[in-house]
VEXKOL-724823 format. One record per residue: residue number from 1; x, y, z of N, C-alpha, C in turn. Coordinates in Angstrom, 3 decimals. Layout:
BEGIN
     i         nX         nY         nZ        caX        caY        caZ         cX         cY         cZ
   NUM          X          Y          Z          X          Y          Z          X          Y          Z
...
END
This chain:
BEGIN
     i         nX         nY         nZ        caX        caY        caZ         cX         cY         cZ
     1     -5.711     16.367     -9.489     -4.568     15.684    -10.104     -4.072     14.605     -9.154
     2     -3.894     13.520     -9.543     -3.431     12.343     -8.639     -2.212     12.106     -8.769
     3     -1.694     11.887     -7.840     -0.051     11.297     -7.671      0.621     10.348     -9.005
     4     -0.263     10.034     -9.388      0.305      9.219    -11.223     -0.014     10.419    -11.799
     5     -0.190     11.439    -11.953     -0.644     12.571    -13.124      0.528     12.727    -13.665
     6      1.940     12.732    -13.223      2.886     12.709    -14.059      3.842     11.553    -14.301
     7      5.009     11.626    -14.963      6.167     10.693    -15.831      6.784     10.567    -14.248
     8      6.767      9.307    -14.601      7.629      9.093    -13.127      9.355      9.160    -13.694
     9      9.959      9.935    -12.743     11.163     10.580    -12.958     11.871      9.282    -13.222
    10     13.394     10.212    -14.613     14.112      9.346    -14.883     14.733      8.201    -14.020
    11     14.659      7.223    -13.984     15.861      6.808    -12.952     14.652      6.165    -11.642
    12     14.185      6.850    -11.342     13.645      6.763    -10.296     12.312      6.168    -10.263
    13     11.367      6.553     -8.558     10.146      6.071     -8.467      8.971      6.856     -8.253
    14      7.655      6.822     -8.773      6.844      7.144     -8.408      6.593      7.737     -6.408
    15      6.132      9.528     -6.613      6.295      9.348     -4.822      4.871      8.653     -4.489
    16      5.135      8.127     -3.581      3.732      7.145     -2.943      3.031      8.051     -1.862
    17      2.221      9.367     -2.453      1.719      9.812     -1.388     -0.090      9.887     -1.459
    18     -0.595      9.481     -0.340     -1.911      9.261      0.350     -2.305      9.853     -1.136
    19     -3.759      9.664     -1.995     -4.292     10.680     -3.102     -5.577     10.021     -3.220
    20     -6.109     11.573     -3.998     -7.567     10.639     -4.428     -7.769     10.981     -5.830
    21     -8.141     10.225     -6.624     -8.320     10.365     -8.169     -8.695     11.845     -8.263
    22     -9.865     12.517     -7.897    -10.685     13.751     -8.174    -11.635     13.647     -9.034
    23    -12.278     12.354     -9.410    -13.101     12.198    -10.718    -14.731     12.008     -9.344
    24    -15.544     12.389    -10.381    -17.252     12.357     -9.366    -17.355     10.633     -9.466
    25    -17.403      9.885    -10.466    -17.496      8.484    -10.168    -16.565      7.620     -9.155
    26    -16.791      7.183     -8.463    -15.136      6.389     -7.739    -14.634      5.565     -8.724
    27    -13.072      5.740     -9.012    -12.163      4.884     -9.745    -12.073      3.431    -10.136
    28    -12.135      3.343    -10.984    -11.593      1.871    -11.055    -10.435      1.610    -11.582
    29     -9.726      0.645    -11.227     -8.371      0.291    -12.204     -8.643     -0.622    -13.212
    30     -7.562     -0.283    -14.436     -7.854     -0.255    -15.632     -6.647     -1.599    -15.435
    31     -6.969     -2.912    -15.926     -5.632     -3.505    -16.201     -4.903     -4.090    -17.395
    32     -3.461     -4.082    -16.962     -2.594     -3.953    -17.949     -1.865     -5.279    -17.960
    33     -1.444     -5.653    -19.275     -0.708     -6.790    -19.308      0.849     -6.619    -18.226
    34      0.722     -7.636    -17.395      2.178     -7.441    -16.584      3.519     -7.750    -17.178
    35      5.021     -7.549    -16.794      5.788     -7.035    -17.587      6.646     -6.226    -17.379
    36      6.184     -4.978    -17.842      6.778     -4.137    -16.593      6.933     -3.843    -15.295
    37      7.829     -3.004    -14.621      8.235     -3.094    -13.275      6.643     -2.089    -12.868
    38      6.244     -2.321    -11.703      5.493     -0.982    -11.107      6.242      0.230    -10.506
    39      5.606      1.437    -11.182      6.604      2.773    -11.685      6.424      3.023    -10.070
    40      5.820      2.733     -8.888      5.859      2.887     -7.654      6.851      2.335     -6.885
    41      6.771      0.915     -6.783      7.649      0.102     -5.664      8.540     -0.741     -6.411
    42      8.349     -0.695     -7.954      9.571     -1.786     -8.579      9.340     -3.062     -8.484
    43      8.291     -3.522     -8.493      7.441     -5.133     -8.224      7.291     -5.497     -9.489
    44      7.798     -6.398     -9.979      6.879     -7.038    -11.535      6.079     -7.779    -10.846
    45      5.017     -7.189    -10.982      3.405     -7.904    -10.313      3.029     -8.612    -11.656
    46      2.398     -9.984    -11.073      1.151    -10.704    -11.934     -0.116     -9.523    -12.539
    47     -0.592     -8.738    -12.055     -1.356     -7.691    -12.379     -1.324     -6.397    -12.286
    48     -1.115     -5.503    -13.197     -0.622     -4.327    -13.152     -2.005     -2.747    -13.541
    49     -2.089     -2.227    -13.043     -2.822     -1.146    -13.270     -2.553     -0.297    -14.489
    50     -3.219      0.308    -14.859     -2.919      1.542    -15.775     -3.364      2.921    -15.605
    51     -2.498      3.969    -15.459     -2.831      5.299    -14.654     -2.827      6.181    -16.093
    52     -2.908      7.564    -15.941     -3.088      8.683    -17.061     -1.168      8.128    -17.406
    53     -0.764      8.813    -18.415      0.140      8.397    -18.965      0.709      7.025    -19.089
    54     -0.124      6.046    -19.237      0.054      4.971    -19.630      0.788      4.258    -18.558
    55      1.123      4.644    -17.015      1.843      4.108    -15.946      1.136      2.997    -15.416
    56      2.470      1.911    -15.558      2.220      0.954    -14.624      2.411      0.535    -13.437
    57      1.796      0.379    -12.368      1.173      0.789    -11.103      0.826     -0.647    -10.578
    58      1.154     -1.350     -9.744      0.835     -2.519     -8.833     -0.684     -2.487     -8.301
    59     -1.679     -3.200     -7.712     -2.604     -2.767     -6.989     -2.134     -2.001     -5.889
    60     -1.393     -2.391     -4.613     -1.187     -1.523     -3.997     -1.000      0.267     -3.920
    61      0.401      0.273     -5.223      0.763      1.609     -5.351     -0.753      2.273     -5.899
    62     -1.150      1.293     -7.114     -2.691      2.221     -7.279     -3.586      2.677     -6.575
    63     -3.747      1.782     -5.185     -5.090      1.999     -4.216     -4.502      3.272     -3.564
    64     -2.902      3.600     -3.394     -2.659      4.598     -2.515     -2.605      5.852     -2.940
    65     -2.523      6.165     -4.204     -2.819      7.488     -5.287     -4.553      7.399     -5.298
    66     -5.543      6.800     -4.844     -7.177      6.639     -5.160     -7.735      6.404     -3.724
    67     -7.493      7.159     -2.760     -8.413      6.487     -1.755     -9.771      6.981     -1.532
    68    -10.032      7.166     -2.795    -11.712      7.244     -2.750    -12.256      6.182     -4.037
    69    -11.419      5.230     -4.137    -11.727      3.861     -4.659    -12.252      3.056     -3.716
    70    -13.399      2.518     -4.146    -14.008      1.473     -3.335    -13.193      0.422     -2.625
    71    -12.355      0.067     -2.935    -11.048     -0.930     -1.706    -10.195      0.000     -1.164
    72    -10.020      0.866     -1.870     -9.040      1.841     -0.735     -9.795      2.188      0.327
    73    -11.287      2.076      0.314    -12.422      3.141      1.146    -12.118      1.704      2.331
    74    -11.507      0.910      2.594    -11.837     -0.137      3.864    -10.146      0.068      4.428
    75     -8.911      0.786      4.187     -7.791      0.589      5.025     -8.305      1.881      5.695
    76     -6.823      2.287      6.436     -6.192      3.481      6.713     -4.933      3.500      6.820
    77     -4.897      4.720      7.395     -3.456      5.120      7.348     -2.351      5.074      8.054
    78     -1.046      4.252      8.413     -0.118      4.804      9.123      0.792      5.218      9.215
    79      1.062      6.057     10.352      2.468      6.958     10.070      4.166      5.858     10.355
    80      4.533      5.797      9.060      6.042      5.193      9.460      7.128      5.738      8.445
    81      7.286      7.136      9.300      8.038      7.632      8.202      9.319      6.958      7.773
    82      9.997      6.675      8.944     11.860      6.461      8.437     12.182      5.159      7.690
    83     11.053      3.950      7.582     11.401      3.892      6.290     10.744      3.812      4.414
    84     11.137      4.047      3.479     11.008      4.289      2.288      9.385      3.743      2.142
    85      8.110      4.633      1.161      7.048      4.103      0.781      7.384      2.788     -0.031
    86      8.584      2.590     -0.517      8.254      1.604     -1.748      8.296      0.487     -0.627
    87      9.122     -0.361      0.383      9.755     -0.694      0.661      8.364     -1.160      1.102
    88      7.917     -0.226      2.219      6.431     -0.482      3.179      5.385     -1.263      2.651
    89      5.500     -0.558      0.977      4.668     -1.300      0.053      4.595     -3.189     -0.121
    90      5.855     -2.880     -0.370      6.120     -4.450     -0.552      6.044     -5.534      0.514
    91      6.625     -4.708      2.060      6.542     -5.285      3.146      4.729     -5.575      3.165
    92      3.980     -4.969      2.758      2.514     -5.056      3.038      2.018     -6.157      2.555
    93      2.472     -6.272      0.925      2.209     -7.517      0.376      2.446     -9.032      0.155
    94      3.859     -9.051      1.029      4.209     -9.865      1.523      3.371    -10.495      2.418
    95      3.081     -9.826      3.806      2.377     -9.987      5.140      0.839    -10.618      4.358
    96      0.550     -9.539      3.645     -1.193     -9.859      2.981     -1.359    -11.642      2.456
    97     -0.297    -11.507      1.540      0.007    -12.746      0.482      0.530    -14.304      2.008
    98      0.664    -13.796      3.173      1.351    -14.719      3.783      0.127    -15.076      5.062
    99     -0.735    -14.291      5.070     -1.944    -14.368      5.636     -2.568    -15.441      5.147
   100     -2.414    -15.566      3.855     -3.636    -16.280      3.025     -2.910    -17.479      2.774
   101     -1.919    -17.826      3.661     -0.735    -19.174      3.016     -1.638    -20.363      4.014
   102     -1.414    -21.641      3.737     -1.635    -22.759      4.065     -0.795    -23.332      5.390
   103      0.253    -22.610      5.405      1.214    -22.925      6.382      0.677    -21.811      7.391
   104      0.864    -22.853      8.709      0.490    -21.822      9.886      1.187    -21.306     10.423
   105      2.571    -21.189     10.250      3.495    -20.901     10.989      3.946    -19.182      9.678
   106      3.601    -19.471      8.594      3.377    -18.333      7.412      2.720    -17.680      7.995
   107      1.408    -17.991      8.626      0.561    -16.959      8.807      0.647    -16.298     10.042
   108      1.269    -16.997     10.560      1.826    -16.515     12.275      2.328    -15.278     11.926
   109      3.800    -14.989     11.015      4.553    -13.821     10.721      3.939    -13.172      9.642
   110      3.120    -13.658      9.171      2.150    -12.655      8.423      1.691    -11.904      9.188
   111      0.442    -12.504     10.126      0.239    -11.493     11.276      0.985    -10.199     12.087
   112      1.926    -11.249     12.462      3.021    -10.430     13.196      3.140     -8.610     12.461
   113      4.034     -8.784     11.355      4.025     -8.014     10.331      2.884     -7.334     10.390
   114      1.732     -7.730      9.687      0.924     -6.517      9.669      0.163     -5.899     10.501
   115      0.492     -6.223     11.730      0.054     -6.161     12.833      0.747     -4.640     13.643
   116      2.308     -5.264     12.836      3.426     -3.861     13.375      2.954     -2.906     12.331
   117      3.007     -2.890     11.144      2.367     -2.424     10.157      0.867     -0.999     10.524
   118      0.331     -1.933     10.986     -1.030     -1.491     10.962     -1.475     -0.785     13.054
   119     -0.583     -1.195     13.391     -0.444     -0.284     15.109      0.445      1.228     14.639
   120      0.801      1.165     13.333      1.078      2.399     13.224      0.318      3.769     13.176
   121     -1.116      3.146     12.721     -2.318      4.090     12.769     -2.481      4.918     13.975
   122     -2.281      4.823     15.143     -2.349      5.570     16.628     -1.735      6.591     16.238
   123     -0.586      6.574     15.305      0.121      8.245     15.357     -0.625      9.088     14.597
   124     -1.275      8.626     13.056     -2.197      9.250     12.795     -3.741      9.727     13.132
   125     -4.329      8.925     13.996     -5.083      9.004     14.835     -4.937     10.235     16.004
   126     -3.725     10.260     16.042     -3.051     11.063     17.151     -3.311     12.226     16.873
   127     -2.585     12.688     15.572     -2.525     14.341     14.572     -3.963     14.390     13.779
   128     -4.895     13.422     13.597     -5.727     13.779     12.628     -6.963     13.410     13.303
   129     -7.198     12.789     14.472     -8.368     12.282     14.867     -9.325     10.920     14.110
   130     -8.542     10.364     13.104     -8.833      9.535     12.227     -7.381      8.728     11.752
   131     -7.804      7.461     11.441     -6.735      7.195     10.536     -7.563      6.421      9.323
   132     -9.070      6.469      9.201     -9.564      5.682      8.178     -9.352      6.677      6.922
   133     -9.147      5.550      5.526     -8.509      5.881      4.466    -10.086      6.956      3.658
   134    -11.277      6.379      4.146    -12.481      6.932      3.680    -12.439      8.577      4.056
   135    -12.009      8.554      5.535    -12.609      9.870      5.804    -11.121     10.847      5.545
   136    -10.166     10.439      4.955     -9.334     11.295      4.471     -9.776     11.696      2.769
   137     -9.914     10.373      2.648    -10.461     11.027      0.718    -11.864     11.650      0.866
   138    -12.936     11.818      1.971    -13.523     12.969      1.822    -13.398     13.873      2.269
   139    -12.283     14.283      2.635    -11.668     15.755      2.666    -11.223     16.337      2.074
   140    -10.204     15.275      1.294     -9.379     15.609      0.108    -10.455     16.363     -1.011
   141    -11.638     15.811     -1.011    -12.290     16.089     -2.200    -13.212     17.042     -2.144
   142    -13.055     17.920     -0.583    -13.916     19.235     -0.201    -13.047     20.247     -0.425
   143    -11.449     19.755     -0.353    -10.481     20.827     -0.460    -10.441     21.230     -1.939
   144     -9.706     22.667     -1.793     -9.363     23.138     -2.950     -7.945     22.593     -3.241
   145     -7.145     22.388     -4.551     -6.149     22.190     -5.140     -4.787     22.343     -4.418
   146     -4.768     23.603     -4.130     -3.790     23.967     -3.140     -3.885     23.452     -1.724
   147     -4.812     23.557     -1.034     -5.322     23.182      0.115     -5.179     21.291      0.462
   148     -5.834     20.722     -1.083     -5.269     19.514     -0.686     -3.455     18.885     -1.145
   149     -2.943     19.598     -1.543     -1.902     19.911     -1.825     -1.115     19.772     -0.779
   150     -1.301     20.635      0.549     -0.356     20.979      1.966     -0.854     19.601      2.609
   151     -2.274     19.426      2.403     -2.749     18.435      3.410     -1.800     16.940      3.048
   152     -1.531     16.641      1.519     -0.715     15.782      1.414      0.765     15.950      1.622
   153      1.430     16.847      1.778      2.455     17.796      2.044      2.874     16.362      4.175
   154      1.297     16.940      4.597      2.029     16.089      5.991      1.167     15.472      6.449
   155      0.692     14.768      5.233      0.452     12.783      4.987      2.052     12.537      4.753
   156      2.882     13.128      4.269      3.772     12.068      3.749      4.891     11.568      5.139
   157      5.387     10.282      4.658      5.242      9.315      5.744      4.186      8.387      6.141
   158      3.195      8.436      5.174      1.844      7.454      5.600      1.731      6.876      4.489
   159      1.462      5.547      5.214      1.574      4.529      4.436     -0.038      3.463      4.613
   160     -0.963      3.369      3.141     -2.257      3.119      3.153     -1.627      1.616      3.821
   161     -2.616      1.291      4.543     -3.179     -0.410      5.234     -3.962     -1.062      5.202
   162     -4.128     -1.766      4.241     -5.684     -2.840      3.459     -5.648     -3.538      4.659
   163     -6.707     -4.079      4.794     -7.224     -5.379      6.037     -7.253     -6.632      5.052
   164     -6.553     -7.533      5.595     -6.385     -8.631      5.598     -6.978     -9.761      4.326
   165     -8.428     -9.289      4.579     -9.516     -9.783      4.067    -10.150     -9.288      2.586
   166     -9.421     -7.906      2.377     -9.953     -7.072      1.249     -9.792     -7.518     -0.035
   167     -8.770     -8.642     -0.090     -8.206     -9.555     -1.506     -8.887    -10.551     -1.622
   168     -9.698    -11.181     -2.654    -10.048    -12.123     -2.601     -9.376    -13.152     -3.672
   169     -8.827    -12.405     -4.586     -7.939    -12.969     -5.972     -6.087    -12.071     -5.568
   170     -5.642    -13.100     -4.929     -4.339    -13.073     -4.836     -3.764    -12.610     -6.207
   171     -4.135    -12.777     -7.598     -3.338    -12.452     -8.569     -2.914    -10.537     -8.378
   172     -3.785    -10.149     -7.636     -3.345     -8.995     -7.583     -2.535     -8.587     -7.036
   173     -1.779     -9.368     -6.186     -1.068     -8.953     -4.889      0.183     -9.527     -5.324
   174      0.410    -10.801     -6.026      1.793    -11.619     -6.323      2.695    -11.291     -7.774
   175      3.515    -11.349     -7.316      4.373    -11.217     -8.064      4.995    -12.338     -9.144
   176      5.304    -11.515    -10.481      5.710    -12.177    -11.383      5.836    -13.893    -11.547
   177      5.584    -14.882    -11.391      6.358    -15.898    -11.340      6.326    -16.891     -9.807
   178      5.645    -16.050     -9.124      5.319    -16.377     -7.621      3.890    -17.098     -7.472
   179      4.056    -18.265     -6.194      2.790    -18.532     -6.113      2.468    -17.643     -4.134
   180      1.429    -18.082     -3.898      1.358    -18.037     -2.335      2.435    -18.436     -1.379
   181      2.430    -19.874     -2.066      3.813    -20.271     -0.684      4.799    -19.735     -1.316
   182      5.466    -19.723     -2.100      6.812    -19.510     -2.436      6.774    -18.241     -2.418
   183      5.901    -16.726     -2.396      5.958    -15.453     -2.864      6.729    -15.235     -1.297
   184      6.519    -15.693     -0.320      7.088    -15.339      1.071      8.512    -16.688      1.432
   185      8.946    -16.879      0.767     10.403    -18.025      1.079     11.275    -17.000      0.049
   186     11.768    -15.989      0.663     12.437    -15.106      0.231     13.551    -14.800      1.073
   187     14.528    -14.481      0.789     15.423    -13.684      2.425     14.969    -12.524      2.529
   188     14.704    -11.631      1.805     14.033     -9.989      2.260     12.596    -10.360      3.341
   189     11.957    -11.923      2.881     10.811    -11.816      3.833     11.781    -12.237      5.345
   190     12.764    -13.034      4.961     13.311    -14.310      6.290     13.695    -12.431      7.466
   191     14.167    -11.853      6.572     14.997    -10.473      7.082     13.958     -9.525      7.828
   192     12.662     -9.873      6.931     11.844     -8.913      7.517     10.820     -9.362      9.259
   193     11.289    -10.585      9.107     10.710    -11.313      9.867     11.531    -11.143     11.362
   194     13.056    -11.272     10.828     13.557    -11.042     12.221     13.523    -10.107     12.554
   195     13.421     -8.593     12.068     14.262     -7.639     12.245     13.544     -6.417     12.929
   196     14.251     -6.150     14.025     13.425     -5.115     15.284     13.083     -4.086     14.530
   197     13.227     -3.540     13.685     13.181     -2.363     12.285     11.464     -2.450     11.888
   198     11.659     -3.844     11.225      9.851     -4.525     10.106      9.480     -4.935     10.849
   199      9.403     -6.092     12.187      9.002     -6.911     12.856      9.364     -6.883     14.419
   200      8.792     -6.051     14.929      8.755     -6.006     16.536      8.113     -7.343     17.114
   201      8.950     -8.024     18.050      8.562     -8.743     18.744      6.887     -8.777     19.092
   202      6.294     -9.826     19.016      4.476     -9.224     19.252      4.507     -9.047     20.847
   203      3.530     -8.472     20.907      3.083     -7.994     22.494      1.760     -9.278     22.673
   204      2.305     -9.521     23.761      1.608    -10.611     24.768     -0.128    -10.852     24.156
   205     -0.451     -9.542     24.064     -1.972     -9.517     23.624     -2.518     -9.879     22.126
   206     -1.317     -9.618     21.240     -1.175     -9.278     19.899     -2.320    -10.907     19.315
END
């Protein structure tokens, strides 16, 4: 059963925890006319997924309920618990979408960002001896029900990390009404950019 297997609660959001479909073929996403919000992070994305109960699902939130989907099989994982999956989500796609901008000074704090983002992997590395997203969904899929159950129990706090490069059609990543440059001239990005919280100063080497 995957993390979309049910109605995402009244009011609320989809939980965003580490999953793998459970089907013998690897997944594909099914897409949906965009529109609605994604029942994960609250994004009206340009391209929207479709999960069992008809849920609409961002690429991101989808790859992180499937990581035994062929693009989920190239991130991993890091641990940042204190703040919110949806939030991380969006911070991701921002950074991704700002990588791929024309402006170099965009791609500077793109970097930056997923850079803090993605040095989060050492903690999981730390507790699991891994942080690749592959060799967690083949575990997931040796375990029994219950068993992978606990194992996602303390994944949570981990947050999947695509590389850079894994998008080749931005429509998946932008939002409603957004292009490349303009999807990052936001104040939540200007905020995320300063702020010792999303954006640690880079280290000398970075």
């Amino acid at each position: 059963m995957s993390v979309f297997d049910a109605p995402a609660p009244a009011g609320g959001l989809l939980p965003l925890v580490p999953d793998i479909s459970g089907e013998d073929d690897p997944p594909r996403p099914v897409p949906m006319t965009a529109g609605p919000a994604c029942c994960g992070c609250a994004t009206h994305a340009q391209r929207l997924w479709q999960g069992p109960h008809a849920l609409p699902v961002c690429t991101l939130c989808w790859l992180t309920g499937h990581l035994d989907s062929p693009t989920a099989l190239h991130g991993h994982l890091a641990w940042l618990p204190d703040a919110p999956a949806a939030d991380l989500i969006n911070l991701q796609r921002r950074a991704l979408i700002a990588l791929r901008s024309d402006d170099r000074a965009t791609r500077r704090d793109g970097r930056r960002v997923w850079n803090w983002l993605s040095r989060h992997a050492r903690e999981v590395v730390n507790m699991w001896g891994t942080a690749r997203a592959s060799e967690f969904a083949r575990a997931m899929q040796r375990l029994s029900p219950a068993r992978r159950k606990a194992m996602q129990h303390r994944l949570e706090g981990c947050v999947l990390i695509l590389p850079p490069d894994v998008f080749d059609d931005l429509t998946l990543l932008l939002p409603e009404g957004r292009t490349a440059e303009n999807a990052v001239q936001t104040p939540c990005w200007q905020t995320y950019t300063r702020s010792d919280l999303y954006a640690k100063p880079p280290h000398p080497l970075d």
